[in-house]
Every structure is written in C-alpha cells, then in structure tokens.
PyMOL Python script that loads the backbone (N, CA, C, O; Angstrom):
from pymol import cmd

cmd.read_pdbstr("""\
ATOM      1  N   UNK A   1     -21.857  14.651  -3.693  1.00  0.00           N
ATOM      2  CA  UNK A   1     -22.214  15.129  -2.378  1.00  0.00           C
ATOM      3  C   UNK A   1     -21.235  16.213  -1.915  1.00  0.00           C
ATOM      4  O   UNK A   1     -21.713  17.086  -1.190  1.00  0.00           O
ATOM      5  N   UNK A   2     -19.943  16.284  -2.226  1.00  0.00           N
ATOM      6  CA  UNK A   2     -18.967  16.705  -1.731  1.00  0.00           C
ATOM      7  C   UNK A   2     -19.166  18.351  -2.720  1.00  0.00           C
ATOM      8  O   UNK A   2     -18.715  19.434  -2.347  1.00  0.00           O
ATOM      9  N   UNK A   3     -19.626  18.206  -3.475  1.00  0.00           N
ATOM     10  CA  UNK A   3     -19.945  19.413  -4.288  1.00  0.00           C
ATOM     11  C   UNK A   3     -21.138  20.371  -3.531  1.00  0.00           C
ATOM     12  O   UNK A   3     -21.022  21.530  -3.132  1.00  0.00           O
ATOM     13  N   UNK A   4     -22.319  19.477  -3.477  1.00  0.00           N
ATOM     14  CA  UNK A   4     -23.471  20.099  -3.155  1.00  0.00           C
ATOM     15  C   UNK A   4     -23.153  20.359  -0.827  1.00  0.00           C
ATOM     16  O   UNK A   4     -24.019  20.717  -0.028  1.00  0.00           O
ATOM     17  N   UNK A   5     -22.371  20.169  -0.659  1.00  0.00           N
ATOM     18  CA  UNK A   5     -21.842  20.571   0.244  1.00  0.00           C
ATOM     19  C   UNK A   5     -20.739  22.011   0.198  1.00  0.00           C
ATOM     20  O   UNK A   5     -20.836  23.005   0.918  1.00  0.00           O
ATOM     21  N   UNK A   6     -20.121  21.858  -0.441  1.00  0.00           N
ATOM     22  CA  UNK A   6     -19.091  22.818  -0.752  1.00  0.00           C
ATOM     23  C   UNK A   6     -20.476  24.433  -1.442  1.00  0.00           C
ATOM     24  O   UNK A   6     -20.302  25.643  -1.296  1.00  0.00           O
ATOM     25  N   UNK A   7     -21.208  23.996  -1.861  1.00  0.00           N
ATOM     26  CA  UNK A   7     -22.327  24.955  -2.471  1.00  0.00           C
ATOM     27  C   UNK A   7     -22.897  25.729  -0.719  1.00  0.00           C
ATOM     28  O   UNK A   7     -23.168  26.904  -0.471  1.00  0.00           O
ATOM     29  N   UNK A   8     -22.906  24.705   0.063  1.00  0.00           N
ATOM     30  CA  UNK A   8     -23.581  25.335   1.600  1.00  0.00           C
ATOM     31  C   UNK A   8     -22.315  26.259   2.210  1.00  0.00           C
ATOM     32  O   UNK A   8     -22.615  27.341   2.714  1.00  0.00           O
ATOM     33  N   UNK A   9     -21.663  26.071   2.192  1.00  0.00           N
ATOM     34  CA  UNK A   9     -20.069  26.503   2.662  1.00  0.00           C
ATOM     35  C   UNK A   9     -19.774  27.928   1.757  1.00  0.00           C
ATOM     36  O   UNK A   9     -19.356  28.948   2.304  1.00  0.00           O
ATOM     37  N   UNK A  10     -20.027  27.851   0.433  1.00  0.00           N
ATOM     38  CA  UNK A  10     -20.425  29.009  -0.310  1.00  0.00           C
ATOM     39  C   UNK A  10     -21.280  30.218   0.111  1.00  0.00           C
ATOM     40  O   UNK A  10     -21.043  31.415   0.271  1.00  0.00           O
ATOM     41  N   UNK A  11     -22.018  29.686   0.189  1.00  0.00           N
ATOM     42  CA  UNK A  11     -23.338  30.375   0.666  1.00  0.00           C
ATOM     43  C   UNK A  11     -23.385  31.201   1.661  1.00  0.00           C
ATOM     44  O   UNK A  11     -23.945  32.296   1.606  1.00  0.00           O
ATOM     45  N   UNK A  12     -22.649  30.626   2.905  1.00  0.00           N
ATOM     46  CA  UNK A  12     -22.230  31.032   3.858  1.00  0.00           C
ATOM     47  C   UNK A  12     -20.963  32.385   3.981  1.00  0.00           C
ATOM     48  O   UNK A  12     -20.767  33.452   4.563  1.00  0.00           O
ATOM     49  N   UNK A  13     -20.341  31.466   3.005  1.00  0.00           N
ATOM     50  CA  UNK A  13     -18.986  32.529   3.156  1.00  0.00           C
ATOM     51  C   UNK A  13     -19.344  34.100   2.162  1.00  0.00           C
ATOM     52  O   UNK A  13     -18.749  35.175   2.227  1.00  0.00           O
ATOM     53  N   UNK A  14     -20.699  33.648   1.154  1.00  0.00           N
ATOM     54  CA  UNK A  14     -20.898  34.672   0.534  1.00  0.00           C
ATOM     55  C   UNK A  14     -21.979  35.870   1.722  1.00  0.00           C
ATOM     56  O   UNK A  14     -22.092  37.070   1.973  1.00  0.00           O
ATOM     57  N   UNK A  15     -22.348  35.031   1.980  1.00  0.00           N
ATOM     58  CA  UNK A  15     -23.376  35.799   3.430  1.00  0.00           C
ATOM     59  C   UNK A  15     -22.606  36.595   4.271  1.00  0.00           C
ATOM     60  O   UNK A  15     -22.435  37.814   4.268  1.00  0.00           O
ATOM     61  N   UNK A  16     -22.171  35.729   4.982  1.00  0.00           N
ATOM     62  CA  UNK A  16     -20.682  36.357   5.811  1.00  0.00           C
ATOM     63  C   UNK A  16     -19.126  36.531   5.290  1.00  0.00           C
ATOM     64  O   UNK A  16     -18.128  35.815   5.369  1.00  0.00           O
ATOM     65  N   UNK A  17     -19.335  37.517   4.857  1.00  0.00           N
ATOM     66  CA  UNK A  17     -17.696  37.551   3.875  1.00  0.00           C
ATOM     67  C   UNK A  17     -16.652  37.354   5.002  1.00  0.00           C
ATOM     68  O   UNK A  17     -15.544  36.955   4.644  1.00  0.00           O
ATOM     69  N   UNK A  18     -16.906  37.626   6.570  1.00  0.00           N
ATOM     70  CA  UNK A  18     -16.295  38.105   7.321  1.00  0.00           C
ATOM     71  C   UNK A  18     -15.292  36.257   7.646  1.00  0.00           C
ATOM     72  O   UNK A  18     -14.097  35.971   7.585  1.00  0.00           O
ATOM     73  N   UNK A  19     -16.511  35.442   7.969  1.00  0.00           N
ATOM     74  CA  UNK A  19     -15.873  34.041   8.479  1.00  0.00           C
ATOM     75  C   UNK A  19     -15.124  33.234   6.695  1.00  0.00           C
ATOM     76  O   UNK A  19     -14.355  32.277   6.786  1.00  0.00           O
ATOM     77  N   UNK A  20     -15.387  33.625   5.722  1.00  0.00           N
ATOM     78  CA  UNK A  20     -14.976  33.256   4.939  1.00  0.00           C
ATOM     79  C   UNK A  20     -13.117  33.727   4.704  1.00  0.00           C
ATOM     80  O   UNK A  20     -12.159  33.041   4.345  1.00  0.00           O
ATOM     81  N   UNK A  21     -13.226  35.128   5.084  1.00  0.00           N
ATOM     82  CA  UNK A  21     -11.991  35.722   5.078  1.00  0.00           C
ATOM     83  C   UNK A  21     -11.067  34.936   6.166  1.00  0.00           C
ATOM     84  O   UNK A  21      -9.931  34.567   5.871  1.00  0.00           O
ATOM     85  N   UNK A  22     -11.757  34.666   7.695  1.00  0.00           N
ATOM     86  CA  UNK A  22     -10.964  33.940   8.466  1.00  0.00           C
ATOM     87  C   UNK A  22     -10.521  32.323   8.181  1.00  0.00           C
ATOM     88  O   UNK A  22      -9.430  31.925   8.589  1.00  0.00           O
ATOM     89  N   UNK A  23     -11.471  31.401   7.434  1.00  0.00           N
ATOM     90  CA  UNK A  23     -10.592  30.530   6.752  1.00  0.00           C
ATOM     91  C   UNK A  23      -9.993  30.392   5.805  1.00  0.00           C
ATOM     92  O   UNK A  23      -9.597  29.263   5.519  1.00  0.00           O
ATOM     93  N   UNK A  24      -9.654  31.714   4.810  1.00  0.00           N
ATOM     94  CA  UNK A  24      -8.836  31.621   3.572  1.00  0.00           C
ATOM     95  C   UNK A  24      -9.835  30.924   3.058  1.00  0.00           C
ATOM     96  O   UNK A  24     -10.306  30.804   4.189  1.00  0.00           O
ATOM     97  N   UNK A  25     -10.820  30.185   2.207  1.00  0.00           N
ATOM     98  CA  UNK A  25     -11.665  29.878   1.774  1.00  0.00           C
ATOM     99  C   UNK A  25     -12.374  30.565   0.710  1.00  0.00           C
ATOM    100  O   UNK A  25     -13.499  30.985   0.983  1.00  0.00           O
ATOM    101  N   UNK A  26     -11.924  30.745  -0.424  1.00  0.00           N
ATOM    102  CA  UNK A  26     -12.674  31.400  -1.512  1.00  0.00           C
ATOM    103  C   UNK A  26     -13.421  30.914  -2.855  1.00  0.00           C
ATOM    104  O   UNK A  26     -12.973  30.009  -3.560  1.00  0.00           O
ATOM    105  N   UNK A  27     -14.202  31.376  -3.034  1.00  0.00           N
ATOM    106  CA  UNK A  27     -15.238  30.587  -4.154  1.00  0.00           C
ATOM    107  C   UNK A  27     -15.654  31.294  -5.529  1.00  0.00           C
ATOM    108  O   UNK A  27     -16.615  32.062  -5.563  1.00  0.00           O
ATOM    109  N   UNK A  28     -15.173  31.109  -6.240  1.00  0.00           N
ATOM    110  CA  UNK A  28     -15.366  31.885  -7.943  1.00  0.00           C
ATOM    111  C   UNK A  28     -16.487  31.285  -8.633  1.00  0.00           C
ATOM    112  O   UNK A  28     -16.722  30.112  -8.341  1.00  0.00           O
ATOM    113  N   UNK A  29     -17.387  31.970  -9.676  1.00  0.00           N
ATOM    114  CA  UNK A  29     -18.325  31.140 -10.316  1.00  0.00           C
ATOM    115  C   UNK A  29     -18.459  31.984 -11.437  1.00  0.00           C
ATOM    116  O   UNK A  29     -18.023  33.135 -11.414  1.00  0.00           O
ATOM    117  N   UNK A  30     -19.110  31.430 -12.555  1.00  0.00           N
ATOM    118  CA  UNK A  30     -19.391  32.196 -13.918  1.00  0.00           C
ATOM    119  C   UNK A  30     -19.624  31.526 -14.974  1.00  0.00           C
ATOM    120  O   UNK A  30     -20.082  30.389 -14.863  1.00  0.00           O
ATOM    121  N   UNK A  31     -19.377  32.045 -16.146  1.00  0.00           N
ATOM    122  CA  UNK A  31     -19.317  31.573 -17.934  1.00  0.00           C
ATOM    123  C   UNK A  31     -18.235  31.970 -17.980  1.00  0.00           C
ATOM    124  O   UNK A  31     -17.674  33.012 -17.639  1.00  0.00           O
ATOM    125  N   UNK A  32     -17.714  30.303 -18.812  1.00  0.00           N
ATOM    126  CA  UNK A  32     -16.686  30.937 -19.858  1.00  0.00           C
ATOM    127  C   UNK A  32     -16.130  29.752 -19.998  1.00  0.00           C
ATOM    128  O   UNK A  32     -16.885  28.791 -19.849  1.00  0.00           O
ATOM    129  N   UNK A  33     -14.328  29.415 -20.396  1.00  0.00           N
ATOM    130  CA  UNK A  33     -14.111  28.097 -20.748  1.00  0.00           C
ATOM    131  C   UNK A  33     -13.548  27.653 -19.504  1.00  0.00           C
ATOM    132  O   UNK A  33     -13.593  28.346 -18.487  1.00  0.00           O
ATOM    133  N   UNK A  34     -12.847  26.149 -19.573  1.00  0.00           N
ATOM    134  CA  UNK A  34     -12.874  25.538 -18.439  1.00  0.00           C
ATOM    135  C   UNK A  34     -11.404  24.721 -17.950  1.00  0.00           C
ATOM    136  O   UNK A  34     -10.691  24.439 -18.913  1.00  0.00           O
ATOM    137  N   UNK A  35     -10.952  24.378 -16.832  1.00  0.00           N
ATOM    138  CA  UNK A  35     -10.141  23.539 -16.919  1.00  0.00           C
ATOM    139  C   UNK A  35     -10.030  23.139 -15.454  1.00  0.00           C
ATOM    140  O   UNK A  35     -10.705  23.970 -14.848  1.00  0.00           O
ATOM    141  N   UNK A  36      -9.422  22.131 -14.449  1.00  0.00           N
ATOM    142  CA  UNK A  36      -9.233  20.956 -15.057  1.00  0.00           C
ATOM    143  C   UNK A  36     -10.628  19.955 -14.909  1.00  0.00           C
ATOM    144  O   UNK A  36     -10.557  18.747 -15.133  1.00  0.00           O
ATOM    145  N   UNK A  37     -11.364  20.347 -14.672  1.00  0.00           N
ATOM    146  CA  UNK A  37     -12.594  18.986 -14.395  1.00  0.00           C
ATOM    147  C   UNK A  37     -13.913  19.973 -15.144  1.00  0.00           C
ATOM    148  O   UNK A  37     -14.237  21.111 -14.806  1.00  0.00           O
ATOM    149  N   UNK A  38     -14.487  19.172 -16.185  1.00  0.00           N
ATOM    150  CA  UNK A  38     -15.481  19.534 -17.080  1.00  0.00           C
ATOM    151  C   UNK A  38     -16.579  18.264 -17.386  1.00  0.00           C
ATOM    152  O   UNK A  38     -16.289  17.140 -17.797  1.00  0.00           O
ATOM    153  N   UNK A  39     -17.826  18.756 -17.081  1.00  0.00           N
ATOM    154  CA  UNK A  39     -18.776  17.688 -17.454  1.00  0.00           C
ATOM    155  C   UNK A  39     -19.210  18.367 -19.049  1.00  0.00           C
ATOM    156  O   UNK A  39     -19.516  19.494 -19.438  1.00  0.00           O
ATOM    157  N   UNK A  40     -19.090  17.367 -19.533  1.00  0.00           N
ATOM    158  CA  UNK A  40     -19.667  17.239 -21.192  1.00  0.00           C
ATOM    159  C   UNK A  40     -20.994  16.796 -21.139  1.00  0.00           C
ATOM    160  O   UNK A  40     -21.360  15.708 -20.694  1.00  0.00           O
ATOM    161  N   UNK A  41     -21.621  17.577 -21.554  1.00  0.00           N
ATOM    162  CA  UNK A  41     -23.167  17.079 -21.813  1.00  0.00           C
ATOM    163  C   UNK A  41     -23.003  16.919 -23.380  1.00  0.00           C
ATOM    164  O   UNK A  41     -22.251  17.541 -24.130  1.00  0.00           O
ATOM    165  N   UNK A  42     -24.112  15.695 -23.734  1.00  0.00           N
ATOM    166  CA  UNK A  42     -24.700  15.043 -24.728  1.00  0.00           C
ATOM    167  C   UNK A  42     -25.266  16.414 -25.165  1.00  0.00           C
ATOM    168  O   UNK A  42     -25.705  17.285 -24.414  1.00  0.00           O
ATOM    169  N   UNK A  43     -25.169  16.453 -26.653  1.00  0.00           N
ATOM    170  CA  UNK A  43     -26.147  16.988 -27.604  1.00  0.00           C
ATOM    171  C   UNK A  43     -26.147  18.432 -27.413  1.00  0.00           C
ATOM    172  O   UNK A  43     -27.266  18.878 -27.162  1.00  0.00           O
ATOM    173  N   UNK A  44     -25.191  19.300 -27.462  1.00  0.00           N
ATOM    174  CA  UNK A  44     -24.467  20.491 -26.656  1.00  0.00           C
ATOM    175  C   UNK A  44     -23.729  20.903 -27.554  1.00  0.00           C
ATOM    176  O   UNK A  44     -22.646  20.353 -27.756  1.00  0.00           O
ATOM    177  N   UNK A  45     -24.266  22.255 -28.493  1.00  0.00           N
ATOM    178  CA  UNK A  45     -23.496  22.535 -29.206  1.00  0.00           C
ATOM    179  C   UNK A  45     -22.281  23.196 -28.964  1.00  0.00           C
ATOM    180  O   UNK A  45     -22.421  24.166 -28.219  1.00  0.00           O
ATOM    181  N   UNK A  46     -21.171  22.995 -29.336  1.00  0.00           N
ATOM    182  CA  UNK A  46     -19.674  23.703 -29.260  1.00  0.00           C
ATOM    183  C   UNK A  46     -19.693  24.869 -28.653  1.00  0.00           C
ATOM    184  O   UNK A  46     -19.170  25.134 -27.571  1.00  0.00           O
ATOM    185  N   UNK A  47     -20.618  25.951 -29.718  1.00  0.00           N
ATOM    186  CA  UNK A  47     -20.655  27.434 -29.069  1.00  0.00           C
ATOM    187  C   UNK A  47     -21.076  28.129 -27.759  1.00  0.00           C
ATOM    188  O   UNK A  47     -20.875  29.272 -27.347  1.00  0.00           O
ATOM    189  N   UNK A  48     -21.592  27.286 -27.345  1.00  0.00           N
ATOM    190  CA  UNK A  48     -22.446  27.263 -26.069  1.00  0.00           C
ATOM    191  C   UNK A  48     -21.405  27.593 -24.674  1.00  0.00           C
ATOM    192  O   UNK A  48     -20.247  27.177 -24.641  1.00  0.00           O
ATOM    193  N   UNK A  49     -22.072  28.462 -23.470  1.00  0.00           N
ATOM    194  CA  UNK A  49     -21.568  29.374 -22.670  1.00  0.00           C
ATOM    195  C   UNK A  49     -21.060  27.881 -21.705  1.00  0.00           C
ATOM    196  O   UNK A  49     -21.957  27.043 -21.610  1.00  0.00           O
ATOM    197  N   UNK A  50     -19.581  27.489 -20.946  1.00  0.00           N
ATOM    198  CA  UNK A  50     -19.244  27.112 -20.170  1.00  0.00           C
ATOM    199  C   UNK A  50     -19.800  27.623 -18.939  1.00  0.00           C
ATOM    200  O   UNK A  50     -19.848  28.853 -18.911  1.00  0.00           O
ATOM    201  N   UNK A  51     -20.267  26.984 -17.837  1.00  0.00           N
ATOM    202  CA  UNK A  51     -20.710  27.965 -16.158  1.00  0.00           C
ATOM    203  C   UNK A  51     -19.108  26.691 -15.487  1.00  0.00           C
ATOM    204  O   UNK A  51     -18.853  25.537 -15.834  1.00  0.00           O
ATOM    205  N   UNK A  52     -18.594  27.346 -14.766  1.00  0.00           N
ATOM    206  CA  UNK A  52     -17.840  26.705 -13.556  1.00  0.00           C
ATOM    207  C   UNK A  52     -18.173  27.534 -12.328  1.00  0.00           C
ATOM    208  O   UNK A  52     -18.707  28.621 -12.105  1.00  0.00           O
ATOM    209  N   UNK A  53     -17.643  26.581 -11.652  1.00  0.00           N
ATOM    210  CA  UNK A  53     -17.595  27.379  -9.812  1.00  0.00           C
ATOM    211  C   UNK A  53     -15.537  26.568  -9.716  1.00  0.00           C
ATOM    212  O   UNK A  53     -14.913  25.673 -10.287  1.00  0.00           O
ATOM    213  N   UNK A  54     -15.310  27.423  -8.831  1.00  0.00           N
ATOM    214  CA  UNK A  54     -13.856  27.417  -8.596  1.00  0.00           C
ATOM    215  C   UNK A  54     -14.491  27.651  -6.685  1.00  0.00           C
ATOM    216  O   UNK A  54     -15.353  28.407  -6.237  1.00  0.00           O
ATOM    217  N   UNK A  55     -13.455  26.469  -5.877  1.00  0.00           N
ATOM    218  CA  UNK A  55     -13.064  26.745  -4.908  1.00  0.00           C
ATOM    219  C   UNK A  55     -11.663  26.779  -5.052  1.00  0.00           C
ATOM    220  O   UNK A  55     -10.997  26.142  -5.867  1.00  0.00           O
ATOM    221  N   UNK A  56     -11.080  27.952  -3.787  1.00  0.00           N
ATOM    222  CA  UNK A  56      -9.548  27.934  -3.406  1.00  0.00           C
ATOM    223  C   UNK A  56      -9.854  28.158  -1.608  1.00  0.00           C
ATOM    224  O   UNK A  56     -10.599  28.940  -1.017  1.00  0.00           O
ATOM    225  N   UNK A  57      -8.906  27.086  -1.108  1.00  0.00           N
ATOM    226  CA  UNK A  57      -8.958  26.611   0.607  1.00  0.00           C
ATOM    227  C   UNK A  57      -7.263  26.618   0.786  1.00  0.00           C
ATOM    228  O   UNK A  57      -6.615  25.587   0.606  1.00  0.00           O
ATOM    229  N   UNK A  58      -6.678  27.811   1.134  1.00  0.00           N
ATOM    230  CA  UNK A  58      -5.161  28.013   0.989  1.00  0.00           C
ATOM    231  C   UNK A  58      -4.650  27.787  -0.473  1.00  0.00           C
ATOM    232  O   UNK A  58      -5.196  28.193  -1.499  1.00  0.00           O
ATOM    233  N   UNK A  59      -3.368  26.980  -0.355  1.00  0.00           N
ATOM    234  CA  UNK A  59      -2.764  26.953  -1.926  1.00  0.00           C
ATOM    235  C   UNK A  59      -3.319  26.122  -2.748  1.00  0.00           C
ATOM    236  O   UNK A  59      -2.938  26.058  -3.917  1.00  0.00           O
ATOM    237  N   UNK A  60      -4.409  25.275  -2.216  1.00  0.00           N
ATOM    238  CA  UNK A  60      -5.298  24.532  -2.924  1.00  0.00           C
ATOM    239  C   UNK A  60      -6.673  25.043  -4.037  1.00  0.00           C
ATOM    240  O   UNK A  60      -7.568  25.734  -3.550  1.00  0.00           O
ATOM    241  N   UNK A  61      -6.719  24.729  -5.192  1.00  0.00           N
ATOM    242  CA  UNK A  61      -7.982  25.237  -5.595  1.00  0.00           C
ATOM    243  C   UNK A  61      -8.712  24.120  -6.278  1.00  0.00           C
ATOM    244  O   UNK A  61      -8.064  23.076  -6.202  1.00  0.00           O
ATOM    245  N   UNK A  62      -9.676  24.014  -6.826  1.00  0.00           N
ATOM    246  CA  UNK A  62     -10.313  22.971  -7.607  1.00  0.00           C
ATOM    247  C   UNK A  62     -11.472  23.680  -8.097  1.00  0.00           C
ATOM    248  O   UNK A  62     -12.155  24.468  -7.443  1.00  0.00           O
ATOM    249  N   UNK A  63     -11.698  23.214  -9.733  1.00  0.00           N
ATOM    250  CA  UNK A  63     -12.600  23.682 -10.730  1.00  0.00           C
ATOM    251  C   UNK A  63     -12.931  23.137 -11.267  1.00  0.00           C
ATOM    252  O   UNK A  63     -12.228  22.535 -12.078  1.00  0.00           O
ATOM    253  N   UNK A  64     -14.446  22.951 -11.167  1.00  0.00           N
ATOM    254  CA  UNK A  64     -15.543  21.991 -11.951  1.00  0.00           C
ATOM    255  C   UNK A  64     -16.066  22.995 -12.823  1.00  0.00           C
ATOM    256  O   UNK A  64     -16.258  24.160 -12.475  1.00  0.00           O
ATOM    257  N   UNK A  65     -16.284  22.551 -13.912  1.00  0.00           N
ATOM    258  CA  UNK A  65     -16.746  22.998 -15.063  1.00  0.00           C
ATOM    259  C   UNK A  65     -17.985  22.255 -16.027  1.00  0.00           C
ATOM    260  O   UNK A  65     -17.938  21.027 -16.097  1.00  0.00           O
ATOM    261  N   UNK A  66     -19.030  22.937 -16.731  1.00  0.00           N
ATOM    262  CA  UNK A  66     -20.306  22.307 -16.744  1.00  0.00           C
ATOM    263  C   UNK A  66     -20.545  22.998 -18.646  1.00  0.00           C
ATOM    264  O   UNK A  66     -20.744  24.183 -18.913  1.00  0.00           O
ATOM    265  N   UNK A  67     -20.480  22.270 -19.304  1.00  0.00           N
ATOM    266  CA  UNK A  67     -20.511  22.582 -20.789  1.00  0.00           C
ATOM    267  C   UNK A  67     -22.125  22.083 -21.252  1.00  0.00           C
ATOM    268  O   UNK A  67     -22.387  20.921 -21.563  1.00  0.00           O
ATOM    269  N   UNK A  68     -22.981  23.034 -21.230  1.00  0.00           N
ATOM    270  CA  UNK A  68     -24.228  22.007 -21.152  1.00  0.00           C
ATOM    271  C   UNK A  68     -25.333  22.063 -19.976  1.00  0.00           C
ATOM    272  O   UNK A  68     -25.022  23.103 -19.395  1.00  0.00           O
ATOM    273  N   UNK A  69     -26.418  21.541 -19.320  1.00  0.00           N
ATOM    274  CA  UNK A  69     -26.868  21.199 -18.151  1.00  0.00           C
ATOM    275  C   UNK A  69     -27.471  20.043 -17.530  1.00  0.00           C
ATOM    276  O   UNK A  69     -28.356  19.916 -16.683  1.00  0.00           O
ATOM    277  N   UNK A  70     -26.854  19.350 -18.086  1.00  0.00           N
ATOM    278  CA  UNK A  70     -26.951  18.547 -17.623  1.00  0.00           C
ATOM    279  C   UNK A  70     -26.900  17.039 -16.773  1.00  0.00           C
ATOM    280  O   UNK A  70     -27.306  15.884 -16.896  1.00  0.00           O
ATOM    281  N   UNK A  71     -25.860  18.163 -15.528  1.00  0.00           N
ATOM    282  CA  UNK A  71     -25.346  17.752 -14.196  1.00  0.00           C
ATOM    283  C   UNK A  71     -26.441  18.328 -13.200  1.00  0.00           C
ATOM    284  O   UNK A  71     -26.297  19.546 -13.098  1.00  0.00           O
ATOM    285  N   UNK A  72     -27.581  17.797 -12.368  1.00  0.00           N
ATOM    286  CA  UNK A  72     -28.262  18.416 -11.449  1.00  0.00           C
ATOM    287  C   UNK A  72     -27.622  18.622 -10.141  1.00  0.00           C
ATOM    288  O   UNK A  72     -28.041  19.544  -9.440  1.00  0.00           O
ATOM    289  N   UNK A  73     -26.700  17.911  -9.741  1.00  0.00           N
ATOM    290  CA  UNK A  73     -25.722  18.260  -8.574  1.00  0.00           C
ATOM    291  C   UNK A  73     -24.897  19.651  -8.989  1.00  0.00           C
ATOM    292  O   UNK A  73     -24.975  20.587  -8.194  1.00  0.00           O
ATOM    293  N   UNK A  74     -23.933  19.860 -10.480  1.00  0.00           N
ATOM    294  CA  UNK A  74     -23.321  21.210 -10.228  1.00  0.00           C
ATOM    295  C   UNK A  74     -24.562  22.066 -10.691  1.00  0.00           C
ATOM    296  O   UNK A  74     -24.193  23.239 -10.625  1.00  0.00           O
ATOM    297  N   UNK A  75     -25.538  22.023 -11.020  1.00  0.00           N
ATOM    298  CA  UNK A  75     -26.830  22.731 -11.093  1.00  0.00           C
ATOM    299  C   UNK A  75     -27.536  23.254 -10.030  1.00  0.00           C
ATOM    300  O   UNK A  75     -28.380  24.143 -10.134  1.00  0.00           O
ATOM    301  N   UNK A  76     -27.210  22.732  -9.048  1.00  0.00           N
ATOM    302  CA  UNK A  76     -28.188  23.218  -7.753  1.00  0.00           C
ATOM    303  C   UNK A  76     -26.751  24.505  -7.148  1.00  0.00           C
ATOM    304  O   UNK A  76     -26.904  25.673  -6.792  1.00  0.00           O
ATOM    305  N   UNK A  77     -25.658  23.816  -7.226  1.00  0.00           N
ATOM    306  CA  UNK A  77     -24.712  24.285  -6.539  1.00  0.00           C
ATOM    307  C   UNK A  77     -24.289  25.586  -7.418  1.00  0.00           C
ATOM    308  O   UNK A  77     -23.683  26.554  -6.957  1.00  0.00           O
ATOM    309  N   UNK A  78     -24.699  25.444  -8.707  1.00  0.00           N
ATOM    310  CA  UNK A  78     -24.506  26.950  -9.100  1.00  0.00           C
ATOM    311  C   UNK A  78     -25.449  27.887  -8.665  1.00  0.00           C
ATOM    312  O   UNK A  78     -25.210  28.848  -7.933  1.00  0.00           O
ATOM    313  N   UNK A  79     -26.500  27.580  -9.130  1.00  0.00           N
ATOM    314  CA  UNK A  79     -28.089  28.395  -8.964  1.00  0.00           C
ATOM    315  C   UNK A  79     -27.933  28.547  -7.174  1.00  0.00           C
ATOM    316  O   UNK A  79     -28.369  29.569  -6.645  1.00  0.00           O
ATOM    317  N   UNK A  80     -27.362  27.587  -6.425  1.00  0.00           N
ATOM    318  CA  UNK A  80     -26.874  28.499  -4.629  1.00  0.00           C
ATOM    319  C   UNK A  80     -26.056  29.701  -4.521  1.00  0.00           C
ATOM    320  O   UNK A  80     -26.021  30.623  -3.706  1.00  0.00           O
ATOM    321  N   UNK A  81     -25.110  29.290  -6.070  1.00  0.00           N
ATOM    322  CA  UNK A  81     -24.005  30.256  -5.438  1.00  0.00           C
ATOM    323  C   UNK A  81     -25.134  31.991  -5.681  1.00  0.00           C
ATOM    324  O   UNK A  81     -25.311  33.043  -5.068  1.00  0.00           O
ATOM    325  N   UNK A  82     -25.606  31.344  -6.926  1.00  0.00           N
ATOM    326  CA  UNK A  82     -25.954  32.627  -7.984  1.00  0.00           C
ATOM    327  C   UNK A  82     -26.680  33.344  -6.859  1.00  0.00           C
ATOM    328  O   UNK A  82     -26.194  34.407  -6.474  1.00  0.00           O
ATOM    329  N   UNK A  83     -27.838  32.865  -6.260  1.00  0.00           N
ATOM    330  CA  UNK A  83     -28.703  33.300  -5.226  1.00  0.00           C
ATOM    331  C   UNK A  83     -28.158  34.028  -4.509  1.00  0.00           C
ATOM    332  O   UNK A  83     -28.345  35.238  -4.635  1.00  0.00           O
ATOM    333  N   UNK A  84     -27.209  33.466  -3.410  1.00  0.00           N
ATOM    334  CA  UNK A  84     -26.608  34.143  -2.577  1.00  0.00           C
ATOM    335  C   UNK A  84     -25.889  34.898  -3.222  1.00  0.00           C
ATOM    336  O   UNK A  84     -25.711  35.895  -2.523  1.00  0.00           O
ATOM    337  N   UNK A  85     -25.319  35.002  -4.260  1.00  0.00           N
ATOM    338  CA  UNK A  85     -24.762  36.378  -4.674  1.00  0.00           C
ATOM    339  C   UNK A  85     -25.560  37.453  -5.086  1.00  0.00           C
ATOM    340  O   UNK A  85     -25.029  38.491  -5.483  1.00  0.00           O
ATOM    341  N   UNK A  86     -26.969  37.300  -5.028  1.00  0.00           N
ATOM    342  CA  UNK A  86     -27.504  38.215  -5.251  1.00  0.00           C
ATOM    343  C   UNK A  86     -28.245  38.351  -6.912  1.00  0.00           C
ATOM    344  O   UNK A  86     -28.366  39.478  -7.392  1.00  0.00           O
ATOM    345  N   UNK A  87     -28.535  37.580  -7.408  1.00  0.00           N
ATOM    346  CA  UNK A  87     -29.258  37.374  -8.698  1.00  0.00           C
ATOM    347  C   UNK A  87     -28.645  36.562 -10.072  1.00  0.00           C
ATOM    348  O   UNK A  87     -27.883  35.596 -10.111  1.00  0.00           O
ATOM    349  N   UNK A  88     -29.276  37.333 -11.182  1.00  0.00           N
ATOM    350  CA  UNK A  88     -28.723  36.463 -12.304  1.00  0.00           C
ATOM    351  C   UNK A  88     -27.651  36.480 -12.680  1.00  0.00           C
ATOM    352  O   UNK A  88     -26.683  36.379 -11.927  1.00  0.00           O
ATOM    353  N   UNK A  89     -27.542  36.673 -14.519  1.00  0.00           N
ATOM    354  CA  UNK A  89     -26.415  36.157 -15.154  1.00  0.00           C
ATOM    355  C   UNK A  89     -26.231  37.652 -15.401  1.00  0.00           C
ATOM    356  O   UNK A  89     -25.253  38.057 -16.030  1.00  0.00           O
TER     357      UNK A  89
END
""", "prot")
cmd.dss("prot")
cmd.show_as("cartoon", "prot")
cmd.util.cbc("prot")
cmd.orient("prot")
C-alpha cells in the first residue's frame, strides 16, 4: 500500500515539478540493476532488464527493484510513474 501510494505522490510531483521541489521529495525510475530491495520473480531469466523506482525525501532514499513482473503493486506504480512522465521505455 505504502508503495502504490508513494506512486500518487509521484505523479503529482511529476505534474507539478514546482510542489515537489518545495518538499525535497524526489522520484527516479528505469532499467537496469538493483539494490537494496529487489523482487525476484519465478522463472526469469538472468539476462533480463531490471525496472526500479527510487524515492529520495531529504537524506533519506529507498529503492525497490523488480527483476521480472511479477509484482502487480510495483507494476501499477511503475506504469504511473511512466504515464505521468510522459510515455514509454
């Protein structure tokens, strides 16, 4: 929940860069490899593209990472960020 919340808060701050800038509040997303929190999907070959989203809220940051797809919670919350940023991969 705390994810697919943090995805609305995204959204927002990507909409309005302006209120995002006033809480220090920043949000990264993409392919590639991962660290420290990674969901492993079953049956997922090795070579296959990592997606994470990264929040940072002051000196704090936290990064979920998705090897695979099959997490539908960081799935919705990527495909929000992707949207509001304006399209695909």
């Amino acid at each position: 929940m705390r994810l697919l919340a943090s995805a609305a808060v995204a959204t927002a701050a990507l909409v309005a860069p302006t209120a995002g800038a006033a809480t220090g509040t920043s949000f990264t997303f993409g392919r590639g490899g991962g660290n420290p929190r990674k969901i492993e999907c079953a049956r997922t070959l090795p070579d296959g593209a990592t997606l994470y989203v990264t929040v940072r809220s002051g000196p704090r940051a936290r990064t979920v990472s998705e090897h695979g797809a099959c997490n539908k919670r960081f799935n919705r919350v990527y495909a929000a960020l992707q949207a509001a940023a304006g399209g695909g991969e």
